[in-house]
mmJSON file of the N, C-alpha and C atoms, coordinates in Angstrom:
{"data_MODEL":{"atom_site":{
"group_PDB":["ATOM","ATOM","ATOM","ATOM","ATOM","ATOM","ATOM","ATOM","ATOM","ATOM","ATOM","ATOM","ATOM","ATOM","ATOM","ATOM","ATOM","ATOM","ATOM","ATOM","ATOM","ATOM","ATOM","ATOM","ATOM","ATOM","ATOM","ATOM","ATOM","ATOM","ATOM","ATOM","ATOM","ATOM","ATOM","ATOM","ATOM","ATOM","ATOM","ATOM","ATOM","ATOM","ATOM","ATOM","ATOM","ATOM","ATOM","ATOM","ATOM","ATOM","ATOM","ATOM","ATOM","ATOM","ATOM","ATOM","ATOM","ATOM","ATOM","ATOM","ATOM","ATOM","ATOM","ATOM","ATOM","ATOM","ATOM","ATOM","ATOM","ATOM","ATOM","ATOM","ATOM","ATOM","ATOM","ATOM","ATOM","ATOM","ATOM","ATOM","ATOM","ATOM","ATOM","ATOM","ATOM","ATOM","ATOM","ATOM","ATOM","ATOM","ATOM","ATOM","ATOM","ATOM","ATOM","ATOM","ATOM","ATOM","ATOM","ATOM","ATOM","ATOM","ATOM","ATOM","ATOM","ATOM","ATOM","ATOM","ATOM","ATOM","ATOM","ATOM","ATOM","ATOM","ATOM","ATOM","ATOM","ATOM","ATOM","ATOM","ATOM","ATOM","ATOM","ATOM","ATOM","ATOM","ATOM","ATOM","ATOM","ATOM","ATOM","ATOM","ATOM","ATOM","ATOM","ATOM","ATOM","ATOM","ATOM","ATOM","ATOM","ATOM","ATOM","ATOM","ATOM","ATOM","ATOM","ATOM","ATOM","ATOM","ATOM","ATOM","ATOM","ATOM","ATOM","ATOM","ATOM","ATOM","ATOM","ATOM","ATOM","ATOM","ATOM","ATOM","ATOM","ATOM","ATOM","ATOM","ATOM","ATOM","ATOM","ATOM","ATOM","ATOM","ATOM","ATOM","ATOM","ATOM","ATOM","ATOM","ATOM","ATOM","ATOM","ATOM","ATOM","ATOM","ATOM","ATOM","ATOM","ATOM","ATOM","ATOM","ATOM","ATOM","ATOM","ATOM","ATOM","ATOM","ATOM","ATOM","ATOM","ATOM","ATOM","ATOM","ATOM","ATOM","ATOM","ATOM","ATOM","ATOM","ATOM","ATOM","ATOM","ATOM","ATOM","ATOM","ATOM","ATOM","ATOM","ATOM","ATOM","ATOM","ATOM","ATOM","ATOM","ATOM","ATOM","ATOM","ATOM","ATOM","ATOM","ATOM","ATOM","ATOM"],
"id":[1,2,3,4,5,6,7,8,9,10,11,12,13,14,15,16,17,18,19,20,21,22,23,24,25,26,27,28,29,30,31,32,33,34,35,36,37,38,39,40,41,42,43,44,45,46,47,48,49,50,51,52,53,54,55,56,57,58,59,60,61,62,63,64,65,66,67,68,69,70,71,72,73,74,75,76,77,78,79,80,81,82,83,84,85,86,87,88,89,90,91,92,93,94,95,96,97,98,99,100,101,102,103,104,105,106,107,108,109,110,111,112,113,114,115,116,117,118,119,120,121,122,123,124,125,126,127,128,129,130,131,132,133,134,135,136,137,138,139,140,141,142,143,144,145,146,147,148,149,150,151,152,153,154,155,156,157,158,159,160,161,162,163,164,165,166,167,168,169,170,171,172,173,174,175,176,177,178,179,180,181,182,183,184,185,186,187,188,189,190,191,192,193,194,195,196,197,198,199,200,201,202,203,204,205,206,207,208,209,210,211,212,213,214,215,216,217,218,219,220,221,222,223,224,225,226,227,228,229,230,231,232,233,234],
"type_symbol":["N","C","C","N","C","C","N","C","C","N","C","C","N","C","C","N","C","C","N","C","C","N","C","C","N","C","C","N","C","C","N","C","C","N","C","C","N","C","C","N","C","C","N","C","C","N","C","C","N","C","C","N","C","C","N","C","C","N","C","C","N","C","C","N","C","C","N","C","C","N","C","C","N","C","C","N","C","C","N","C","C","N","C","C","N","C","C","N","C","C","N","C","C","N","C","C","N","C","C","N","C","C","N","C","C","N","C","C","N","C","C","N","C","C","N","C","C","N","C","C","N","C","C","N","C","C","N","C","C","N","C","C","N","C","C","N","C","C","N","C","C","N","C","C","N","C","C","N","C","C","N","C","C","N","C","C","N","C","C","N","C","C","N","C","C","N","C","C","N","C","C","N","C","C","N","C","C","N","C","C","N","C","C","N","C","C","N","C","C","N","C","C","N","C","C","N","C","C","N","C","C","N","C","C","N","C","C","N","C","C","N","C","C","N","C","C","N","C","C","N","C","C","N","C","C","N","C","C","N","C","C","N","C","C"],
"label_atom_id":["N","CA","C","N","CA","C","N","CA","C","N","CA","C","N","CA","C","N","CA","C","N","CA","C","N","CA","C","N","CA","C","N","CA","C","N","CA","C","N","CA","C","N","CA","C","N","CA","C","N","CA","C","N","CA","C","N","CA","C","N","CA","C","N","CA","C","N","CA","C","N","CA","C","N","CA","C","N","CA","C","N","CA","C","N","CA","C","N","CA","C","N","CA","C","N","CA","C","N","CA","C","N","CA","C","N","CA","C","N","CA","C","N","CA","C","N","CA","C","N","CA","C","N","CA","C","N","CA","C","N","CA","C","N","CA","C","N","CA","C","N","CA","C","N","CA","C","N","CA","C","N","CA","C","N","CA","C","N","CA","C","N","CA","C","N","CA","C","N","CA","C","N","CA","C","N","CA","C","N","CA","C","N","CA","C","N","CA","C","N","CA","C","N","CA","C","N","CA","C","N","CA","C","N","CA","C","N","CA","C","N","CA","C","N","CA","C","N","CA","C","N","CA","C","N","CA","C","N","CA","C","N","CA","C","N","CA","C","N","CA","C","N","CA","C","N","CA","C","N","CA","C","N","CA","C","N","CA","C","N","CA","C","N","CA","C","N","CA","C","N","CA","C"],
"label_alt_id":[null,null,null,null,null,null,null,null,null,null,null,null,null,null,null,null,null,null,null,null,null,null,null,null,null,null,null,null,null,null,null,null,null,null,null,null,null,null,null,null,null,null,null,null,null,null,null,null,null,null,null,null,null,null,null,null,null,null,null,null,null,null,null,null,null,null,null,null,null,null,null,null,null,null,null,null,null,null,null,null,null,null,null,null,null,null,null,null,null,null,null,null,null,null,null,null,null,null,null,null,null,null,null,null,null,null,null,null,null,null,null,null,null,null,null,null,null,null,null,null,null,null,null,null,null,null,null,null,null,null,null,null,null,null,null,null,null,null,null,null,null,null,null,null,null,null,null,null,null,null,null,null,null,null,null,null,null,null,null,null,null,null,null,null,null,null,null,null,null,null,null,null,null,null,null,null,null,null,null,null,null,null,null,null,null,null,null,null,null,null,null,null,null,null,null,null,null,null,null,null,null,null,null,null,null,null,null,null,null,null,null,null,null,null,null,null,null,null,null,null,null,null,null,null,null,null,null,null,null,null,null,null,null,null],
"label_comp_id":["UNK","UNK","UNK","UNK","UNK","UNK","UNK","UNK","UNK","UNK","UNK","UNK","UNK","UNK","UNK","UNK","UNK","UNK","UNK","UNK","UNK","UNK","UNK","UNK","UNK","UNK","UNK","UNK","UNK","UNK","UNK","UNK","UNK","UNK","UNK","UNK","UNK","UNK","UNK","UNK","UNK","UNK","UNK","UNK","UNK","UNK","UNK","UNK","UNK","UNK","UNK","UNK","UNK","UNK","UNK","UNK","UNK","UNK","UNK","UNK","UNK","UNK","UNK","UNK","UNK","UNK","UNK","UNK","UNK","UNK","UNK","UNK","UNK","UNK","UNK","UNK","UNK","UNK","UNK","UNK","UNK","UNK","UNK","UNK","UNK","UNK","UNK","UNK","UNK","UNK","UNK","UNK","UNK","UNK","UNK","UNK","UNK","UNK","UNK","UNK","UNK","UNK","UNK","UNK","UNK","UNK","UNK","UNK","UNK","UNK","UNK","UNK","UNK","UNK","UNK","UNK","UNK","UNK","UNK","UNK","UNK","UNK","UNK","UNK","UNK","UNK","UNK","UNK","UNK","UNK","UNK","UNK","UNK","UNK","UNK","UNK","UNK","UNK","UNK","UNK","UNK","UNK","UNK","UNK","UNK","UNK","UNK","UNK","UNK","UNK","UNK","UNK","UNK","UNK","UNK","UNK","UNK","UNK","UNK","UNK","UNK","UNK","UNK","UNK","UNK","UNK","UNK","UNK","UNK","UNK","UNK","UNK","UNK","UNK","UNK","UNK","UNK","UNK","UNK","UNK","UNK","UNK","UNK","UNK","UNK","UNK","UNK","UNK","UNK","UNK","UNK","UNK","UNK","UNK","UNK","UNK","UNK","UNK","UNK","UNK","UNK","UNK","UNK","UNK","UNK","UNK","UNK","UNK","UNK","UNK","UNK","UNK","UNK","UNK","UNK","UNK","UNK","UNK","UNK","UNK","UNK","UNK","UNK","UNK","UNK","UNK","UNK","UNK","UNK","UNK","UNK","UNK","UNK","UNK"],
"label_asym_id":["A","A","A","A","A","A","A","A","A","A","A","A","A","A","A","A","A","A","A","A","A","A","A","A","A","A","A","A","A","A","A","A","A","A","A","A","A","A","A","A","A","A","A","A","A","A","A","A","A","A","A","A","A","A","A","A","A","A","A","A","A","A","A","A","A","A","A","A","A","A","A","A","A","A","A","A","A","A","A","A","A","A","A","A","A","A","A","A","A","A","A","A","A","A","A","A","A","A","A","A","A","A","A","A","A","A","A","A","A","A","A","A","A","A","A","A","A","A","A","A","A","A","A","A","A","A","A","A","A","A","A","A","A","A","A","A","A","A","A","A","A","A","A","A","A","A","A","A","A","A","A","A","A","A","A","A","A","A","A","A","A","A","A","A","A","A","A","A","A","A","A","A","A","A","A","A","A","A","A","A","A","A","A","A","A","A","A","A","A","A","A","A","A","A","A","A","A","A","A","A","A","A","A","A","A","A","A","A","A","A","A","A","A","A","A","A","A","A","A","A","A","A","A","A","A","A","A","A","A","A","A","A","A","A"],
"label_entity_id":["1","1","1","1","1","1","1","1","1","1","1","1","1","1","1","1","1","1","1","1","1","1","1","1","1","1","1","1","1","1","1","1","1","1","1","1","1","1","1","1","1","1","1","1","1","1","1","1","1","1","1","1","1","1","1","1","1","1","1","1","1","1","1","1","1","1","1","1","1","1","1","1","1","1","1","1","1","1","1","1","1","1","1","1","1","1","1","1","1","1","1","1","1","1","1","1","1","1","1","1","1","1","1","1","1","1","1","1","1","1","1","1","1","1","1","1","1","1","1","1","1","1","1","1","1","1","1","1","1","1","1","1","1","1","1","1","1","1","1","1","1","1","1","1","1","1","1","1","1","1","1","1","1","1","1","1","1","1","1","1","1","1","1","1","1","1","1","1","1","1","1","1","1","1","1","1","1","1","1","1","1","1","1","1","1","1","1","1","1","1","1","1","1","1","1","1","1","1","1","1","1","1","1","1","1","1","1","1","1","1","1","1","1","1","1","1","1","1","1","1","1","1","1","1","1","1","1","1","1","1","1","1","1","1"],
"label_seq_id":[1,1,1,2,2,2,3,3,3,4,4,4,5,5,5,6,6,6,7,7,7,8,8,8,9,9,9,10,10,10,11,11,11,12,12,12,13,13,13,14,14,14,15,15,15,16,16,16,17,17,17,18,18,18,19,19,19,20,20,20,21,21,21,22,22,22,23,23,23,24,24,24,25,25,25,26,26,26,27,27,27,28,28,28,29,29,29,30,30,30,31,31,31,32,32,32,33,33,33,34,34,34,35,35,35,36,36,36,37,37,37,38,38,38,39,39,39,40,40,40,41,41,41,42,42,42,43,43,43,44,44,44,45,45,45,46,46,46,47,47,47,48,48,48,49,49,49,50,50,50,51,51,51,52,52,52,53,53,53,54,54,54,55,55,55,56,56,56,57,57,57,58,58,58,59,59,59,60,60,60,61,61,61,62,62,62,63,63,63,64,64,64,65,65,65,66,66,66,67,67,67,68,68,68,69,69,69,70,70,70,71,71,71,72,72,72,73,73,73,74,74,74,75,75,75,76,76,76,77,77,77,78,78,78],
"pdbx_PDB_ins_code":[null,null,null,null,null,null,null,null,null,null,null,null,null,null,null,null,null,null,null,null,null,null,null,null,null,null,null,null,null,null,null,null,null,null,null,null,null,null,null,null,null,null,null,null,null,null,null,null,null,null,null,null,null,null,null,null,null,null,null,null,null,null,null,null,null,null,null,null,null,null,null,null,null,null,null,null,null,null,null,null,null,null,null,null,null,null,null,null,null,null,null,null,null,null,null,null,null,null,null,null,null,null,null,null,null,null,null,null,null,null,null,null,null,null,null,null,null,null,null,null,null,null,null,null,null,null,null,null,null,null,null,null,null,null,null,null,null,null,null,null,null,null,null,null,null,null,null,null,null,null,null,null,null,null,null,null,null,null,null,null,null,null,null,null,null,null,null,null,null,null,null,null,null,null,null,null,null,null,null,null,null,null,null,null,null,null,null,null,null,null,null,null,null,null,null,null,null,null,null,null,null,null,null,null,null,null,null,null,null,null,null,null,null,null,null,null,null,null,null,null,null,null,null,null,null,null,null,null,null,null,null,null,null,null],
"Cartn_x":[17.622,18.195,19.525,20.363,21.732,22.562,21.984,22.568,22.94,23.948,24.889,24.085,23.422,22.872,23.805,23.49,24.87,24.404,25.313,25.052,23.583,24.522,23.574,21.607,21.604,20.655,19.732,20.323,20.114,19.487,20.845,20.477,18.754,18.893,17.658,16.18,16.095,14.923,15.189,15.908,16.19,15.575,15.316,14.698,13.307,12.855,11.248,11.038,11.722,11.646,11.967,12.727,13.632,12.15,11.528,10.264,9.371,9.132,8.107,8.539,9.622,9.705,9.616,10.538,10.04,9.218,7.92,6.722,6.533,6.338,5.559,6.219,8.06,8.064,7.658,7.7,7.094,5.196,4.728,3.253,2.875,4.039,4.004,4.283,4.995,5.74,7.674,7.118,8.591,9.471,10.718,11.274,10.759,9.689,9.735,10.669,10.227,11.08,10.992,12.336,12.359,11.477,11.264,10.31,8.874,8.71,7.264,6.881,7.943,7.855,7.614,8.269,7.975,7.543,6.33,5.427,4.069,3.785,2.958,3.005,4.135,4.667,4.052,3.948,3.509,2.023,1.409,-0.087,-0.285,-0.001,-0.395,0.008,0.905,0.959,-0.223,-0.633,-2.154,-3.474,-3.538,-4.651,-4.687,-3.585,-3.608,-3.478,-3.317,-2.814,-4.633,-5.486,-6.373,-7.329,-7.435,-8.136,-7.681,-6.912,-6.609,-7.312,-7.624,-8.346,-9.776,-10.139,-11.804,-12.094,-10.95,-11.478,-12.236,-13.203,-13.932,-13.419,-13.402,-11.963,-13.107,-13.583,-14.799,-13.912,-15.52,-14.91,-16.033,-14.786,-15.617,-15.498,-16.913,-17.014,-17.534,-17.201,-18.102,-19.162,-20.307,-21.242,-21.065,-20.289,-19.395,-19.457,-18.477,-18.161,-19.051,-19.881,-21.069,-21.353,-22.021,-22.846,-22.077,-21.047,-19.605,-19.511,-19.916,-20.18,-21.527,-22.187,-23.441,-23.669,-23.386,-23.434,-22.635,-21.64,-20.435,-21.345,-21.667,-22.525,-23.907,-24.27,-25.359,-24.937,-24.145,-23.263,-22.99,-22.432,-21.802,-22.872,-24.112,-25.615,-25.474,-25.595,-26.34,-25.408],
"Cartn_y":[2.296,1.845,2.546,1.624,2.54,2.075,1.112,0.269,1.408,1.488,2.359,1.826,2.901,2.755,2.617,1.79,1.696,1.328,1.453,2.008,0.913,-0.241,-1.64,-1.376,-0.369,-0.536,0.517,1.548,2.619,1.68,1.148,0.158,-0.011,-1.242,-1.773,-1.603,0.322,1.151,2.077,2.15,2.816,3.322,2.046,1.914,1.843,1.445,1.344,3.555,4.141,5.505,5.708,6.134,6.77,6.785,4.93,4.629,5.703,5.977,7.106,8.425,8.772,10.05,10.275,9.751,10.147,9.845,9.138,9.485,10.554,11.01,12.237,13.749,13.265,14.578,14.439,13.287,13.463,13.816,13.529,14.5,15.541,15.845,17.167,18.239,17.27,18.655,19.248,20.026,20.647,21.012,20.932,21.261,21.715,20.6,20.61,20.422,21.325,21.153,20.273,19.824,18.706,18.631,19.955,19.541,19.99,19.873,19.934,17.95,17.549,16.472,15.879,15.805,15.237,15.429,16.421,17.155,16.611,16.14,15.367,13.933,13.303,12.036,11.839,13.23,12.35,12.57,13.973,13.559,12.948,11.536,10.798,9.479,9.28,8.399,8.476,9.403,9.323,8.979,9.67,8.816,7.572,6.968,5.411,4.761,5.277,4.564,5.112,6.302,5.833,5.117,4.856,4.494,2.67,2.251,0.62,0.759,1.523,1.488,1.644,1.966,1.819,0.538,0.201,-1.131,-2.064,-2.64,-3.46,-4.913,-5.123,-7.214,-7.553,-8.465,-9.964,-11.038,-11.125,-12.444,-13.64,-14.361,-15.898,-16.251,-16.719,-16.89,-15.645,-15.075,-14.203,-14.861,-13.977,-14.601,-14.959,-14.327,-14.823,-16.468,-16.683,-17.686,-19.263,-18.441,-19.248,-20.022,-18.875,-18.996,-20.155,-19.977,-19.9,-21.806,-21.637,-23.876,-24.151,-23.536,-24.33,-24.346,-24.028,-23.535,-25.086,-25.27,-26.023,-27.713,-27.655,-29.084,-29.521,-28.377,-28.303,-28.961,-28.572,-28.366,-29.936,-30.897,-32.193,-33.244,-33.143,-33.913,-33.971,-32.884,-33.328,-34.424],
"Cartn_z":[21.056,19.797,19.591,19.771,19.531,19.043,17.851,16.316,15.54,15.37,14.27,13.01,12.236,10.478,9.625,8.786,8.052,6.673,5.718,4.437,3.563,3.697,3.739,4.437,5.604,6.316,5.052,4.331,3.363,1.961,1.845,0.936,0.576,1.708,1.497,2.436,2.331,2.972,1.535,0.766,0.217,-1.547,-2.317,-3.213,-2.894,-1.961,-2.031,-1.403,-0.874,-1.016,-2.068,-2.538,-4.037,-4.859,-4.836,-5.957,-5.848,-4.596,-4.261,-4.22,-4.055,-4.044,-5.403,-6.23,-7.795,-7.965,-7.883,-8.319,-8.144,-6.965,-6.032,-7.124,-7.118,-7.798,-9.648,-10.023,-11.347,-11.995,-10.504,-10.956,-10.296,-9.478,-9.592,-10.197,-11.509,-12.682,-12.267,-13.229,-13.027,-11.896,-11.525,-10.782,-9.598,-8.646,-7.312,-6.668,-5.531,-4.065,-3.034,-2.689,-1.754,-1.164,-0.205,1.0,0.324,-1.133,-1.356,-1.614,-2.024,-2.436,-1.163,-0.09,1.019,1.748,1.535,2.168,1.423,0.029,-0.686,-0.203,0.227,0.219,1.43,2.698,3.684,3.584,3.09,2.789,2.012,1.469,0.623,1.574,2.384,3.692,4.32,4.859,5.939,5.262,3.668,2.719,2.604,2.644,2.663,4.093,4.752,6.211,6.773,6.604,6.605,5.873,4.54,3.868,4.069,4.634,5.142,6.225,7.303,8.687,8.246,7.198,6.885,6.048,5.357,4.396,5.301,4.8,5.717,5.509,6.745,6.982,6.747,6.08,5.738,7.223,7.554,9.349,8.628,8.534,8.646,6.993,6.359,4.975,4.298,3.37,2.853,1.58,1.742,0.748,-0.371,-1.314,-2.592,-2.244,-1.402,-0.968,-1.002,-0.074,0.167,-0.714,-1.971,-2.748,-4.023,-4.613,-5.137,-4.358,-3.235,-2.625,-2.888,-2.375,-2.893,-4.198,-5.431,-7.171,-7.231,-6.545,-7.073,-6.34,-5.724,-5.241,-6.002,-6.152,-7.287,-8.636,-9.049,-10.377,-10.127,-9.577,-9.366,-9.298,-8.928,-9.01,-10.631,-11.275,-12.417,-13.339],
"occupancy":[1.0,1.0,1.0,1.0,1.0,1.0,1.0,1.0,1.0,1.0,1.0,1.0,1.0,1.0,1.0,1.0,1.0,1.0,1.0,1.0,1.0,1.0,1.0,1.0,1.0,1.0,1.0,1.0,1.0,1.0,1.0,1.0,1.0,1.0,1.0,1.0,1.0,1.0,1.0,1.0,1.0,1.0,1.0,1.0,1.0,1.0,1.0,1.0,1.0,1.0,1.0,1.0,1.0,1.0,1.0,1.0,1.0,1.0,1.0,1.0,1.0,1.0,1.0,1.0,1.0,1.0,1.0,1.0,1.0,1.0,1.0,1.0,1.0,1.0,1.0,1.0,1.0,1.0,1.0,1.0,1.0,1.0,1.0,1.0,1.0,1.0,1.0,1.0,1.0,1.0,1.0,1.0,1.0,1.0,1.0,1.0,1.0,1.0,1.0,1.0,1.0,1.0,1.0,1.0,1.0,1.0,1.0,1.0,1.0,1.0,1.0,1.0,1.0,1.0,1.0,1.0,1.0,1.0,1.0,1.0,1.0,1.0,1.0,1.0,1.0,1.0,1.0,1.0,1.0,1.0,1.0,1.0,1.0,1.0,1.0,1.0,1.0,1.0,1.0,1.0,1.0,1.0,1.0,1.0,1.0,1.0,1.0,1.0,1.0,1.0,1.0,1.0,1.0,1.0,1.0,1.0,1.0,1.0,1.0,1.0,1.0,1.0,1.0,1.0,1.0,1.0,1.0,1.0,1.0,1.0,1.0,1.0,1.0,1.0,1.0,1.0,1.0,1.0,1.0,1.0,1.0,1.0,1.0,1.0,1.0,1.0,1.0,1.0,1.0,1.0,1.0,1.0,1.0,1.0,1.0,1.0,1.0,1.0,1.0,1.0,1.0,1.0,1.0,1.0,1.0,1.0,1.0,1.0,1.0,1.0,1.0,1.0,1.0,1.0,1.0,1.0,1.0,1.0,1.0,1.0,1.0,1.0,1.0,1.0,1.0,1.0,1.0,1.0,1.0,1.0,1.0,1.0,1.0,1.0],
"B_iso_or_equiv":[0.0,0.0,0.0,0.0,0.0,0.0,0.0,0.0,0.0,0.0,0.0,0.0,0.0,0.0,0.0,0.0,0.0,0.0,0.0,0.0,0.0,0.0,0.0,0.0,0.0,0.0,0.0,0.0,0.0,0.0,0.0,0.0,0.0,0.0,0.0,0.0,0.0,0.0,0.0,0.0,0.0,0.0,0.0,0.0,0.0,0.0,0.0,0.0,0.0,0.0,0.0,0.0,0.0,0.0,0.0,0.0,0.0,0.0,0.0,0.0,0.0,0.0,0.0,0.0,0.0,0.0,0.0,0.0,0.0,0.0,0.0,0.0,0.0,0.0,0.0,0.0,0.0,0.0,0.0,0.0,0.0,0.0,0.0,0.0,0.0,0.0,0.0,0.0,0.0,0.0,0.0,0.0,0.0,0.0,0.0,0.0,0.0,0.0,0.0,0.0,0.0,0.0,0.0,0.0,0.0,0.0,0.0,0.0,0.0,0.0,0.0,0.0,0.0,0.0,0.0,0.0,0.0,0.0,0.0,0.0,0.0,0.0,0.0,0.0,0.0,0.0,0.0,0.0,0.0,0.0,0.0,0.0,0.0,0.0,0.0,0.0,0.0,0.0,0.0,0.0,0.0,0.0,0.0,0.0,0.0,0.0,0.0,0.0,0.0,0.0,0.0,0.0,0.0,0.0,0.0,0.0,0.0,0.0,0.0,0.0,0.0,0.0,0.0,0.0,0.0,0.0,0.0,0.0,0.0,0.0,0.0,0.0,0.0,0.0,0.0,0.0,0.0,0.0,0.0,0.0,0.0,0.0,0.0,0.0,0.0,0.0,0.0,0.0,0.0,0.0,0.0,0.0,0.0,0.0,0.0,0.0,0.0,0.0,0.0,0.0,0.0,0.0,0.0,0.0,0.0,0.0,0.0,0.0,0.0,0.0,0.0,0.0,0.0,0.0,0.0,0.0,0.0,0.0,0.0,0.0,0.0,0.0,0.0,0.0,0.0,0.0,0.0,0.0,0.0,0.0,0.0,0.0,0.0,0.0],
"pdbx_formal_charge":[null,null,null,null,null,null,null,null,null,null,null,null,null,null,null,null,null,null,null,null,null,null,null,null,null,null,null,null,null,null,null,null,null,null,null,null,null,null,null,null,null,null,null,null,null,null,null,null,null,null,null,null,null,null,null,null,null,null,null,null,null,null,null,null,null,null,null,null,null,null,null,null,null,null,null,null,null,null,null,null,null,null,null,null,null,null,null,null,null,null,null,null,null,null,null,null,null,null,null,null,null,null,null,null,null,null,null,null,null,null,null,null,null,null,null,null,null,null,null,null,null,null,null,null,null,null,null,null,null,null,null,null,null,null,null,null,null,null,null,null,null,null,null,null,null,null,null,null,null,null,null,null,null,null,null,null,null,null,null,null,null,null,null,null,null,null,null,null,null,null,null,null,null,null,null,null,null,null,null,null,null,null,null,null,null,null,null,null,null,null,null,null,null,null,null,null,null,null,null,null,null,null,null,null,null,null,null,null,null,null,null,null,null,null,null,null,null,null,null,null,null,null,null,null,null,null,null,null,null,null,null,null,null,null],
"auth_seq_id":[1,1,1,2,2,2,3,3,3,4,4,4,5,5,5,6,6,6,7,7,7,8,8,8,9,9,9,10,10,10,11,11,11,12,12,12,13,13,13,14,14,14,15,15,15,16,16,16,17,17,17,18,18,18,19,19,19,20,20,20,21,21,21,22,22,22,23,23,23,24,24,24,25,25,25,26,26,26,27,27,27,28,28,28,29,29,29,30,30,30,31,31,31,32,32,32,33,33,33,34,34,34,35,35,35,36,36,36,37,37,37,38,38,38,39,39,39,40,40,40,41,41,41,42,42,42,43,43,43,44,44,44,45,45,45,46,46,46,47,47,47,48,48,48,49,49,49,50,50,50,51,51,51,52,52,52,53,53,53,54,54,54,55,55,55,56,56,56,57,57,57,58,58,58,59,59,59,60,60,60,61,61,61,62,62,62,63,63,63,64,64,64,65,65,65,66,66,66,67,67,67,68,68,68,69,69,69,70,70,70,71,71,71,72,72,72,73,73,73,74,74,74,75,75,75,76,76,76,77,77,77,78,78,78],
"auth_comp_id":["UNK","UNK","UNK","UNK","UNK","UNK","UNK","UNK","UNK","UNK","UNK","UNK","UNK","UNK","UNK","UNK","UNK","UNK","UNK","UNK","UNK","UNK","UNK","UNK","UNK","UNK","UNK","UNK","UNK","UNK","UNK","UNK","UNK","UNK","UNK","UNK","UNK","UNK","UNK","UNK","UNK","UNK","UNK","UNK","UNK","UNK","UNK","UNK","UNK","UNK","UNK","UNK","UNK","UNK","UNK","UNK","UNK","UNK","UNK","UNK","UNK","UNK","UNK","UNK","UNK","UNK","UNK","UNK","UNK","UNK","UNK","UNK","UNK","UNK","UNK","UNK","UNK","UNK","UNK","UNK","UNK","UNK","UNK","UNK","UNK","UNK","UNK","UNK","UNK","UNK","UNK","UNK","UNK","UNK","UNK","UNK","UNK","UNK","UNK","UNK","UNK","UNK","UNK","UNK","UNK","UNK","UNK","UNK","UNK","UNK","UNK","UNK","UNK","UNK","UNK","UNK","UNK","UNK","UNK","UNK","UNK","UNK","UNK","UNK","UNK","UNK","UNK","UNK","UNK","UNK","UNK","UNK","UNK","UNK","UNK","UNK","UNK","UNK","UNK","UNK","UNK","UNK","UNK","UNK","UNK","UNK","UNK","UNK","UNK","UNK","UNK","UNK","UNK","UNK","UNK","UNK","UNK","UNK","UNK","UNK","UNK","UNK","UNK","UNK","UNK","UNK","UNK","UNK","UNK","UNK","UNK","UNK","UNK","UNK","UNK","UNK","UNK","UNK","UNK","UNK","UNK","UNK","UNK","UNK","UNK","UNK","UNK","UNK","UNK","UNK","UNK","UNK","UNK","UNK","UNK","UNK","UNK","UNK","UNK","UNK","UNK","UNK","UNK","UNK","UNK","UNK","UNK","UNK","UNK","UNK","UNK","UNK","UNK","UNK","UNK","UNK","UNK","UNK","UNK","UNK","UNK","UNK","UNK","UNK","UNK","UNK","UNK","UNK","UNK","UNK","UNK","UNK","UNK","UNK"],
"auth_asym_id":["A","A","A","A","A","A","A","A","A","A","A","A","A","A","A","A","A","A","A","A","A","A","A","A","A","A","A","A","A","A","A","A","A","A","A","A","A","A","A","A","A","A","A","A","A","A","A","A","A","A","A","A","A","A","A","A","A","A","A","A","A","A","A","A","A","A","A","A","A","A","A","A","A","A","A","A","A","A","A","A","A","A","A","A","A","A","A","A","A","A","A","A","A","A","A","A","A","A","A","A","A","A","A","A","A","A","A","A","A","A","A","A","A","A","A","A","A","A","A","A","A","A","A","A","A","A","A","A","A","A","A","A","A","A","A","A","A","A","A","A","A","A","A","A","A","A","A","A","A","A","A","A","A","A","A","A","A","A","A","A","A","A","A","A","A","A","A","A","A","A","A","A","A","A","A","A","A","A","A","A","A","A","A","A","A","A","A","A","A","A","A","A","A","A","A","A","A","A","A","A","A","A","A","A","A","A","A","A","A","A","A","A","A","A","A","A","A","A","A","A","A","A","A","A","A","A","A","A","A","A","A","A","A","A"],
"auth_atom_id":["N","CA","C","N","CA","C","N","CA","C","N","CA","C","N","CA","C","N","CA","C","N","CA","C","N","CA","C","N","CA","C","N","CA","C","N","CA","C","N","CA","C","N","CA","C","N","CA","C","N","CA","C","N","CA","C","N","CA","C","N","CA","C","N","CA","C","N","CA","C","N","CA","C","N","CA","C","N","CA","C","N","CA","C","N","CA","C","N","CA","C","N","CA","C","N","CA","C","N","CA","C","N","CA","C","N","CA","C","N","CA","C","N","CA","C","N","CA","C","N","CA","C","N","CA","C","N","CA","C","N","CA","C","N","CA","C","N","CA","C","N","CA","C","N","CA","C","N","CA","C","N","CA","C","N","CA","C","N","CA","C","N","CA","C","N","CA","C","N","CA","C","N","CA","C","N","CA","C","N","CA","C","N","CA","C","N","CA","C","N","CA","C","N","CA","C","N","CA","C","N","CA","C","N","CA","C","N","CA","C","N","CA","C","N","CA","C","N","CA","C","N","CA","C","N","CA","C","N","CA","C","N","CA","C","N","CA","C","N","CA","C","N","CA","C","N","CA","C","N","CA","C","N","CA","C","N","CA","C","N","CA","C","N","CA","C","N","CA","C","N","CA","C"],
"pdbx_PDB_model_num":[1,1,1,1,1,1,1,1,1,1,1,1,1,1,1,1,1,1,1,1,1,1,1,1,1,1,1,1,1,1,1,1,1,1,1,1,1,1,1,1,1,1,1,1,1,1,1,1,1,1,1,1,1,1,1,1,1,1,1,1,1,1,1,1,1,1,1,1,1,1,1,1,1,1,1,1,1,1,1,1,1,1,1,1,1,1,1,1,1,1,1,1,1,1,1,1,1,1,1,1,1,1,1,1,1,1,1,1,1,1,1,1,1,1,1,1,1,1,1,1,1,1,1,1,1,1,1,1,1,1,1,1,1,1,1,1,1,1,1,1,1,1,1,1,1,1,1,1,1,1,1,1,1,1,1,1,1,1,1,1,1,1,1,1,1,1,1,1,1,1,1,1,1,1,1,1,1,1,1,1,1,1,1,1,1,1,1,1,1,1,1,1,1,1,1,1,1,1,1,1,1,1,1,1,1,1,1,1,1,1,1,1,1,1,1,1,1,1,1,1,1,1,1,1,1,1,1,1,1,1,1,1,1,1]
}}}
């Protein structure tokens, strides 16, 4: 990769950080430090980057589902 970054590329990577870093430093209180802030920011990256690798994917129909068609065919007889 040896695309010159350029301000534009800042731009728009730029607000969706900024959003988070001020979070991170506003519950942490008063006058945190950079690298505490982005030291929270990235243990709070791996809580979510694992907690998406455990959500369980539904394959196929899920029972909701199911149930949610047969109610609705039922429902159209009477």
């Amino acid at each position: 990769m040896s695309e010159k970054i350029t301000v534009k590329d800042f731009i728009d990577v730029g607000e969706e950080f900024f959003d988070k870093y001020y979070y991170v430093a506003r519950e942490l209180g008063e006058d945190p430090k950079p690298e505490e802030i982005l030291k929270v920011m990235d243990a709070l990256t791996s809580i979510v980057r694992y907690n998406r690798s455990n959500e369980s994917k539904p394959v196929g129909f899920t029972t909701e589902e199911k149930q949610k068609t047969r109610h609705s065919k039922l429902d159209a007889l009477d």
